[in-house]
C-alpha positions as CSV (number, residue, x, y, z in Angstrom):
1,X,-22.0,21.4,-8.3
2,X,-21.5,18.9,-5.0
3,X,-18.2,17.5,-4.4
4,X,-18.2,13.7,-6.0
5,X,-17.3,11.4,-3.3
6,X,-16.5,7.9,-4.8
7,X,-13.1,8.7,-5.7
8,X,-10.3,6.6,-4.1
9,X,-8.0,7.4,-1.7
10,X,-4.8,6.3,-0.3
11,X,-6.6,4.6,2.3
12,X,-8.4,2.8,-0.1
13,X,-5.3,1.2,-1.1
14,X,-4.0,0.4,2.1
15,X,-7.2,-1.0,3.4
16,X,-7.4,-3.4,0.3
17,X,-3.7,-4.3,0.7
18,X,-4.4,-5.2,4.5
19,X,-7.4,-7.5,3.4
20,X,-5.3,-9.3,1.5
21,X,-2.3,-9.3,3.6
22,X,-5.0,-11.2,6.2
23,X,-5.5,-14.0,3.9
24,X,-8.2,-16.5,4.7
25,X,-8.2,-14.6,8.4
26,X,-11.6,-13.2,9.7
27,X,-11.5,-9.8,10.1
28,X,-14.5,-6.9,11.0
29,X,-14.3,-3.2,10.7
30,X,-13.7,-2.2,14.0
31,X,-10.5,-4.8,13.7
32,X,-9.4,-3.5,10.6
33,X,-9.4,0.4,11.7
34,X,-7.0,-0.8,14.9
35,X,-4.6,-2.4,13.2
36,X,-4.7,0.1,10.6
37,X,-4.9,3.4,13.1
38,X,-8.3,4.4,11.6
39,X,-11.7,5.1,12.1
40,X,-14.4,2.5,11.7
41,X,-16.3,5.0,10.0
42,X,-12.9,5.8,7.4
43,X,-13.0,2.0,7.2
44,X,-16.7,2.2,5.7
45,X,-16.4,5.0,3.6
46,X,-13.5,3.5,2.2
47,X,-14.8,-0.1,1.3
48,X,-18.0,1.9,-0.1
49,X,-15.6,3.6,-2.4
50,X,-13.4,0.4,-3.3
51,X,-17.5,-1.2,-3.8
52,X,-18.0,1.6,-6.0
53,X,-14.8,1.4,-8.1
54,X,-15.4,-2.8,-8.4
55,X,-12.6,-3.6,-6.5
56,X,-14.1,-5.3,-3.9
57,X,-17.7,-7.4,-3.8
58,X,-21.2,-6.2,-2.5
59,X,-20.5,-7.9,0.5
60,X,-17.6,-5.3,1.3
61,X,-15.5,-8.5,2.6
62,X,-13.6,-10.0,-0.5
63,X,-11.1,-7.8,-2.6
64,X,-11.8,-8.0,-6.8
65,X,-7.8,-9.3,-7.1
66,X,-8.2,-9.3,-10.8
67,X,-9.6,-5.8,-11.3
68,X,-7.1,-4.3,-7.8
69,X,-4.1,-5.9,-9.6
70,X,-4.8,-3.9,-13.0
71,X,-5.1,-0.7,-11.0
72,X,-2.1,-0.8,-8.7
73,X,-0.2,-2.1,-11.7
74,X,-1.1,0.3,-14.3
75,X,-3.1,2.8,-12.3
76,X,-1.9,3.5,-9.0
77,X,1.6,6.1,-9.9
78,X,-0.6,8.1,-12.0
79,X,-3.5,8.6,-9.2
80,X,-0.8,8.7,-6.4
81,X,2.6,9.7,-7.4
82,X,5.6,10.1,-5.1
83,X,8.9,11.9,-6.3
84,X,11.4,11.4,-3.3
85,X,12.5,14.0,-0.7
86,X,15.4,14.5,1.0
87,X,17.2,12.2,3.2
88,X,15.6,11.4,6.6
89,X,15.7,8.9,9.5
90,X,12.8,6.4,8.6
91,X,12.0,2.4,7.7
92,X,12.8,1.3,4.5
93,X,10.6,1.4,1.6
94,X,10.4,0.6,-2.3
95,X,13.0,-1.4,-3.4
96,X,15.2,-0.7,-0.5
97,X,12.6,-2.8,1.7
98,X,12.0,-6.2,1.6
99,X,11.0,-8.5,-0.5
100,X,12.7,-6.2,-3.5
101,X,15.7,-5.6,-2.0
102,X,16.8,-9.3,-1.9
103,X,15.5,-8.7,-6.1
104,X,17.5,-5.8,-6.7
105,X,21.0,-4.3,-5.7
106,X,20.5,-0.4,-5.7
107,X,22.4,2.4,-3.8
108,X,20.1,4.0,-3.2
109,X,17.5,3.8,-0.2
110,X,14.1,5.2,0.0
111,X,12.4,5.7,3.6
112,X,9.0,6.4,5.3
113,X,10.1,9.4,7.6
114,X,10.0,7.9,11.1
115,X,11.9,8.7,14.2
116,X,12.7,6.0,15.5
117,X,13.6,4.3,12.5
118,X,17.5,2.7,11.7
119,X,17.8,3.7,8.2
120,X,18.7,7.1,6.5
121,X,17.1,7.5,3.1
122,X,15.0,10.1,0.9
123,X,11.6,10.4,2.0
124,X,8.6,9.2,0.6
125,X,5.3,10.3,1.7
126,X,3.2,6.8,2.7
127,X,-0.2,6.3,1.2
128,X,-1.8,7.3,4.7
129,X,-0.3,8.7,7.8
130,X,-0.8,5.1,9.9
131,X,1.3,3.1,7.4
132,X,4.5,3.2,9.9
133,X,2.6,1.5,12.7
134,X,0.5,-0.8,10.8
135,X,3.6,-1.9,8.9
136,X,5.8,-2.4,12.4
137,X,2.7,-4.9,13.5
138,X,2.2,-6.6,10.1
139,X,4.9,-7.9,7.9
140,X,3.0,-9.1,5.0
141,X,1.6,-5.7,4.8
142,X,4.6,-4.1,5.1
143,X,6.2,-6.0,2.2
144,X,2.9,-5.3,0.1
145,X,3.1,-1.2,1.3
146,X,7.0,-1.8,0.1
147,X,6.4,-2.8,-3.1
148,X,3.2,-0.1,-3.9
149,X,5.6,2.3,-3.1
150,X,8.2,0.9,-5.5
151,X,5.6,1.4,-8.3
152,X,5.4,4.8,-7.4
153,X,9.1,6.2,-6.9
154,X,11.1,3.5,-8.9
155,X,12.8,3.4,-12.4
156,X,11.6,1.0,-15.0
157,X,13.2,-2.0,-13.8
158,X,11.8,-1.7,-10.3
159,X,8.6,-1.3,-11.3
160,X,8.7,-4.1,-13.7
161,X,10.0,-6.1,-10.9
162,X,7.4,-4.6,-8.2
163,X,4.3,-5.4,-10.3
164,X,5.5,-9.0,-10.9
165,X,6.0,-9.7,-7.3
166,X,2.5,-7.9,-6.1
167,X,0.9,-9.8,-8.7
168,X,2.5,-13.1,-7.3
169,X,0.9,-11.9,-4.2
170,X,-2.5,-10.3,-5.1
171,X,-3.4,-12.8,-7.6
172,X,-2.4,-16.1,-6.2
173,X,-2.4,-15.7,-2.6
């Protein structure tokens, strides 16, 4: 039996996040894959897959908002969990990142490992491996990336909180 291969991954997400963090901006595949750090040919695959899965159109250009908002809200910790690591140097993530952390008061920090980051946290693994330099040249997806990750590692009340704010974003951007 051949491996099926229209199953999302990560990159998926973080593709789809990036589209949307680009508003009404123009964008190709050879732009997306450097600013993401990819491939233009793991740029492809991945919008066949999101095509595949309905969340974006036939065209491969504009992101189903309604249909990627039900999955990262209700789908997304249960096809990519995280369980934090242990402390590292790194950029802040979750709800220790903006736009959450201006939401919510927590002691707690959660990081993407990264040398040269200012902030000591637990780890959490990104989606993909090019999500620290795609977030230090894009805020908005930064913030997006932030609050995915808070749906994946947080408690109740961040997630609540998360899903409200990347439906604010996703929805009625």
């Amino acid at each position: 039996m051949g491996q099926v291969k229209n199953n999302l991954k990560p990159q998926d997400v973080v593709i789809l996040l990036k589209i949307i963090a680009l508003g009404e901006k123009e964008w190709f595949h050879h732009t997306l894959a450097e600013e993401l750090g990819m491939s233009q040919s793991e740029v492809s695959q991945s919008l066949n897959r999101s095509k595949y899965a309905g969340l974006i159109d036939d065209s491969r250009k504009k992101v189903n908002r309604i249909a990627f908002n039900e999955f990262i809200s209700h789908g997304l910790s249960y096809v990519f969990p995280q369980h934090p690591g242990p402390i590292v140097r790194g950029m802040l993530t979750a709800h220790s990142a903006k736009p959450l952390n201006q939401i919510i008061n927590a002691t707690d920090k959660y990081v993407w490992a990264y040398a040269k980051g200012n902030e000591k946290g637990q780890a959490v693994e990104p989606l993909y491996n090019t999500v620290v330099p795609a977030s230090i040249k894009d805020n908005k997806l930064y913030e997006l990336l932030a609050m995915v990750d808070a749906l994946r590692v947080g408690r109740v009340r961040e997630k609540e909180i998360a899903k409200k704010e990347l439906e604010k974003r996703i929805l009625h951007a």
